[in-house]
N, C-alpha and C positions, 0 to 999 in steps of 0.2 A: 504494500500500500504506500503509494505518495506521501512523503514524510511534509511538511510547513516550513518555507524559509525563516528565516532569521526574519525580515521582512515581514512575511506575511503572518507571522508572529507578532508581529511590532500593530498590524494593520490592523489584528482581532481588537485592540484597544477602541475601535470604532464600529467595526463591523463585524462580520461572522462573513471569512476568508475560507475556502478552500484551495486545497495542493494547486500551485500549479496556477491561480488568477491572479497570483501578486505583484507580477511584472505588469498586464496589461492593466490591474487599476491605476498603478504607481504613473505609467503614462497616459491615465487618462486625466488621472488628477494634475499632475502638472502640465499637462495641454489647455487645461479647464482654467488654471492659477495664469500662465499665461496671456490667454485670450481676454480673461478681463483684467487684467494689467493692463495690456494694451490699450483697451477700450475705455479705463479709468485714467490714461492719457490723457485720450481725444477727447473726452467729455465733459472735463471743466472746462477744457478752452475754448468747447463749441457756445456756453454758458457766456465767456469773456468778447466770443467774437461778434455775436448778437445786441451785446451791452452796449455795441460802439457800430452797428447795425441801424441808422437812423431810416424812418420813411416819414418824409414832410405828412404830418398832420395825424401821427399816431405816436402815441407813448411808448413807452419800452416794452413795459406791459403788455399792450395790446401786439406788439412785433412779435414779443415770444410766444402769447396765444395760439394767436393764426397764425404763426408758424408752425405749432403745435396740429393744427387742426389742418393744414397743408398737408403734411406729415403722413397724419393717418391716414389722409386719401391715398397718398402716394404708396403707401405701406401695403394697402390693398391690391393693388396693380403690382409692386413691386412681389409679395409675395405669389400671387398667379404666375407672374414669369420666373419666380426661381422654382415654383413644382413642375413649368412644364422643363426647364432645362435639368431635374431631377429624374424628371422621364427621360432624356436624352442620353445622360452623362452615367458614368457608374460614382458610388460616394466616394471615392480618394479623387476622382478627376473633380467633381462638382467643388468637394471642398478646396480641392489646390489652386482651382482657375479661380474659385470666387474670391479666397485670399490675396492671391496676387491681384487679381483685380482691385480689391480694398487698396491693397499697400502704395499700387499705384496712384490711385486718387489721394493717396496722402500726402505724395509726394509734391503732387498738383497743386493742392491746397496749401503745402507750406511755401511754393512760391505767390500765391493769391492773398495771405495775410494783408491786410490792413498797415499800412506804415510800414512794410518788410521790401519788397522790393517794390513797390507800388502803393501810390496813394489811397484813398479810400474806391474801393472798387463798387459800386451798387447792387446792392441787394445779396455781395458775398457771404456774407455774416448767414444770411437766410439759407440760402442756398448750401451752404456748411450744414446748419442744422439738421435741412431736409437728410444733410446725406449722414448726419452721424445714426440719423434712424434707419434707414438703410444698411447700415454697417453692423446694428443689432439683428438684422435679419439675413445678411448675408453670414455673419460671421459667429456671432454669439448663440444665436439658434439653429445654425447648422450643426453647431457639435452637440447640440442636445440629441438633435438629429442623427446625428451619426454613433452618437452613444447609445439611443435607445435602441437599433439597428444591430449594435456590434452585442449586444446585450441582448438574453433570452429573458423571460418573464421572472423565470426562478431566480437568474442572476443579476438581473437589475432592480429586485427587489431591497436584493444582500449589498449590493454597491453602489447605486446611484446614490443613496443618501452618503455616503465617505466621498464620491467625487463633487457630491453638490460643497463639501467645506471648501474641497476645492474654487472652486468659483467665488463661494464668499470672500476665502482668504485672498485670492487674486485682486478682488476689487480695493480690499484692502489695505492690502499692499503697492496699487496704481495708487492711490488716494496719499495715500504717504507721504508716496516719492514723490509724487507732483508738488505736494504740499512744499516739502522739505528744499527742491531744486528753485521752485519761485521765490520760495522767502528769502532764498540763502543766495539768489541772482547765480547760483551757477549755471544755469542755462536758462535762456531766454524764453518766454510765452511760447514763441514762433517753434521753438527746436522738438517740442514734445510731440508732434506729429511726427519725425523724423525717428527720435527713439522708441516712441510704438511699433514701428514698423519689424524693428528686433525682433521681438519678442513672436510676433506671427513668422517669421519665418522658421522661427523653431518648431514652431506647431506646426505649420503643412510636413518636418521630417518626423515628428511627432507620431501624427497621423498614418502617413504611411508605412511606419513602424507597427504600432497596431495592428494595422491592416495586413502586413506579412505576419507576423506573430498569430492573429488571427484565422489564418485562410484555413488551415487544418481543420481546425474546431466547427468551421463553418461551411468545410464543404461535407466533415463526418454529417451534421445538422441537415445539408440541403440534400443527402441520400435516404434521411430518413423520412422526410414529409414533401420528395420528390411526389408526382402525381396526382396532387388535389392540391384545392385553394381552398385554404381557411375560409373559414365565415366571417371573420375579421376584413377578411383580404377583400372578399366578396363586396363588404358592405362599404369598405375605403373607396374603392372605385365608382361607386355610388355616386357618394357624398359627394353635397356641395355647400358653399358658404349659405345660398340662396334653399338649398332646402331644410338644410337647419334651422334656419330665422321659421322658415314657415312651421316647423316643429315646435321652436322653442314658443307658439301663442294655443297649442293645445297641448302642452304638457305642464301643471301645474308646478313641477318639480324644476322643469328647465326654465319657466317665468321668474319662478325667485331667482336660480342663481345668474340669470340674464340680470335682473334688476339689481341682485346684491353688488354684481360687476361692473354696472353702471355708474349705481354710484361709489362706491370703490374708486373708479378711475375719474369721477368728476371730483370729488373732492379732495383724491389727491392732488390730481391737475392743478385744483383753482388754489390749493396751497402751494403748488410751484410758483406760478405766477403770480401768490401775495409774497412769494418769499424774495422771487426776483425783485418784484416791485420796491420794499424793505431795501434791499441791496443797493441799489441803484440809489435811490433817497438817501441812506446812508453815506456812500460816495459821493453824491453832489455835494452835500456838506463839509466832509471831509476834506473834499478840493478847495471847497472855501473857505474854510478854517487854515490851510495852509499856503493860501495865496498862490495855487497852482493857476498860470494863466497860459492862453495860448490854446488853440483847438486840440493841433498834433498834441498837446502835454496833458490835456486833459481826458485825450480820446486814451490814450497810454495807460495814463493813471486807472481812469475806469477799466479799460479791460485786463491791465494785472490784475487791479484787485477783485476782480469779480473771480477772474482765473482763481485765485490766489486762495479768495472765500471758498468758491467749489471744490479745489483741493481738499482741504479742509472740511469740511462739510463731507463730503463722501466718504472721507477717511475715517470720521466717526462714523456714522449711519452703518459701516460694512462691518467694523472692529465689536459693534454692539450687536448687529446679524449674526454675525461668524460666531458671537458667544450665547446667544439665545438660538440657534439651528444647532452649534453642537451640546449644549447643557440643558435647554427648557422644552424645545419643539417635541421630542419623543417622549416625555415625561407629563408635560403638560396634554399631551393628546392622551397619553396611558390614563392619567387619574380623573383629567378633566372631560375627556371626551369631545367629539367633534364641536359640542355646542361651546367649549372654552374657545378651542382653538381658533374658530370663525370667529367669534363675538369678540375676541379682544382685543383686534385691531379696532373696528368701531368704537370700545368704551373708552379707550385711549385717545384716537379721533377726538370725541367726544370733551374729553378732558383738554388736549389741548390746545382746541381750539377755542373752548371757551377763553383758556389762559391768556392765549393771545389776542382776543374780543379784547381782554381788559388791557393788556401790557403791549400790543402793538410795536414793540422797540426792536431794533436786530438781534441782540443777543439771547431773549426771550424766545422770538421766534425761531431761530437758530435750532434752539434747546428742544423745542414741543416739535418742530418737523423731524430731526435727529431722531424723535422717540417714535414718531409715527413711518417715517421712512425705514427705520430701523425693523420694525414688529413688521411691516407691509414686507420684506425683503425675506423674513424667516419665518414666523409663527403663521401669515397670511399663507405666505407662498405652499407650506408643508396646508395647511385648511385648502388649499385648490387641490389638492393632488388628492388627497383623503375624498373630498366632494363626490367624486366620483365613482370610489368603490361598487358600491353598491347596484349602479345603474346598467345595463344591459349594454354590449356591445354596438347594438342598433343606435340607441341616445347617446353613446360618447361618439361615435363617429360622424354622426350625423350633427347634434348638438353641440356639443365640445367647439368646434373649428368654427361654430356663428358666432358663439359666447365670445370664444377669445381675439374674436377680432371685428367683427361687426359692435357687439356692445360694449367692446375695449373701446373703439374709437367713437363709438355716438359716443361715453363718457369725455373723449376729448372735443369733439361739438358741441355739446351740451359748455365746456368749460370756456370757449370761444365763444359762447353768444353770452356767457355771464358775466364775459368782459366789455363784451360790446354794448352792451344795454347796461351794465353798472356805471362805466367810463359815459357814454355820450347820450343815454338817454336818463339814467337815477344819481350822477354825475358822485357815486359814492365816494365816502372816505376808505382808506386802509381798512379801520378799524368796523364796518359796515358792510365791505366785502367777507370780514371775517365772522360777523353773526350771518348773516347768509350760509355759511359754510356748517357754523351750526345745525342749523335748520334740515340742511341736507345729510348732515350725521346722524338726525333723530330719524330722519325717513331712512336710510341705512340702516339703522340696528331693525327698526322692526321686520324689515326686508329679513335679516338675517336671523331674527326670531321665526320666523314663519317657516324659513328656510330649512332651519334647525328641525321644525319640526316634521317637517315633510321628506329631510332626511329621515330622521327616527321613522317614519311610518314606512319607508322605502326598504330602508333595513329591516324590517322586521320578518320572518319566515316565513316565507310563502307568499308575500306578497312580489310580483313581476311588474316589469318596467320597459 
């Protein structure tokens, strides 16, 4: 019998390892640490390059909105054409070409910065944002992709939660370094596109490593469930975005969790955009408190420090994920059960967004998104995955793929018109965009009450879905 590395020894501290998986988790996990390093680069700077992103006759606020709400259209059409080049390609080509693809556009955009070799260019900032969500879907969710693929049911039960720390700790660790190199002026705003780009080239040898390591295991697997397609398989090819939606208004079960996702995503959103807002108000001040003057000196000033702040910012929210996914999320779902693990992002929600209703200041708010960004990243994310145990193969393939991106992005529409009409028709303060947000936490939780329960009746024996 296959004796346990040393390693996958070491690995059992997190999971339940057998002979022989300890090398391909070990690269799956540091593929996963990685990719969001990488991507915790690009993502304060896209935050910095927006800031200084001006369009005559709209706020900052409302730039990052609808840009936000751009975004997800685009996210739409972009996702239909990377399934059908999934039909095309096989998964080490898909992943290799889309990566390089990414790295080049990175490369693009470090000549396109703002004040780097070129004056302010129009509408770059926007255009930047649109792609860094593009680069979550080319990049970040293909290797979920390719992980659930290289992974049987039995074994991606046992390992996906050790490579998911992977990921957290990755973001963690981008969030850092960014942190660390902008305060410290060792490399410049502009250079951090250029150092992500590292980090993905290891992943596509990464990847293909796998993928050899791999090939035995899974050509023994394709001799044995050679000659028929799954029911699974059957009902995938099916599926569509459009007839899920149509599903999700006659299945009582898939209404809530459409609706709990909704607002989930709006009232994160609309806390993005008070927190940019905050941000930006902050740094106006700041510039004038230190007699910063001059366009070029203030355009700079703003988008380090916004850069600077989302460093920051991410590097908590991922350090606080990474320790509530590996100490609270399996514990809190053992003792607590589904109905904890759902509900307590919203009663947090809840909490601090009243805090910030009263206290409105950056640092306050800082504080209360940190805890709700943080919970949304692990305790939420581990309640999406649990959601669906129970429900029939037919409803997760068919409903699954509207929820997660039909009513991900009406939540980001919905966030875009609360700016629109708060900004230019209710002409709100900060502190009035943020009891509005209230208001959409309380219709959140009872969504997620209702939910809970219609889980419990779903779950129960005998009853089918």
């Amino acid at each position: 019998m296959p004796q346990l590395t040393t390693t996958e020894r070491f690995l059992r501290l997190f999971t339940e390892v057998k002979p022989g998986e300890g090398g391909t988790a070990v690269m799956m996990f540091a593929n996963v640490f990685l990719i969001l390093l990488a991507y915790y680069f690009i993502k304060p700077l896209r935050e910095g390059w927006i800031a200084v992103s001006d369009i005559e006759g709209l706020s900052k606020m409302e730039v990052k909105a609808y840009s936000s709400f751009v975004q997800s259209i685009v996210l739409l059409f972009i996702v239909g054409w990377y399934a059908h080049l999934a039909d095309k390609w096989d998964r080490v080509t898909l992943f290799t070409r889309a990566t390089l693809f990414c790295i080049s556009n990175m490369v693009v955009f470090w000549f396109l910065q703002p004040n780097f070799f070129f004056d302010k260019l129009p509408l770059s900032g926007v255009i930047y944002y649109l792609w860094v969500g593009m680069f979550g879907v080319f990049v970040v969710a293909q290797f979920w992709t390719f992980c659930a693929d290289v992974y049987t049911d039995e074994r991606g039960k046992r390992m996906l939660p050790f490579i998911a720390i992977g990921a957290t700790s990755g973001a963690a660790a981008g969030s850092w370094i960014v942190d660390q190199l902008v305060n410290s002026g060792i490399l410049p705003t502009e250079g951090l596109l250029l150092v992500a780009t590292l980090p993905l080239f290891i992943s596509i040898i990464l990847v293909r490593m796998v993928e050899q390591r791999e090939n035995q295991l899974r050509a023994a697997a394709d001799e044995h469930t050679a000659g028929g397609e799954s029911p699974d398989e059957a009902v995938t090819e099916k599926a569509s975005i459009w007839s899920g939606a149509k599903l999700v208004l006659v299945s009582r079960f898939l209404l809530l969790a459409a609706l709990v996702t909704l607002f989930t995503n709006w009232v994160n959103t609309n806390g993005e955009n008070l927190l940019f807002r905050v941000i930006q108000e902050t740094l106006a001040l700041q510039a004038q408190e230190q007699a910063i003057t001059g366009e070029r000196a203030i355009l700079e000033f703003v988008r380090d420090g916004t850069t600077a702040f989302y460093g920051n910012f991410y590097f908590w929210v991922n350090i606080i994920a990474l320790l509530l996914q590996a100490f609270v999320a399996s514990r809190l779902l053992k003792y607590g059960g589904f109905a904890a693990i759902l509900l307590i992002l919203p009663v947090i929600a809840l909490t601090s967004y009243t805090v910030m209703a009263l206290l409105p200041v950056l640092a306050v708010v800082k504080m209360m998104k940190i805890a709700e960004n943080s919970t949304d990243y692990s305790l939420n994310n581990t309640s999406r995955h649990v959601l669906w145990l129970p429900v029939s193969s037919a409803m997760k393939f068919h409903g699954k793929p509207a929820i997660d991106t039909l009513y991900v992005r009406l939540g980001d529409g919905l966030a875009a018109i609360t700016v629109l009409v708060g900004v230019h028709v209710l002409a709100l303060a900060t502190k009035e965009f943020f009891v509005f947000n209230i208001f959409l936490v309380i219709c959140w939780l009872v969504a997620g009450i209702l939910l809970v329960r219609e889980h419990r009746r779903i779950s129960a024996p005998g009853v089918q879905q």
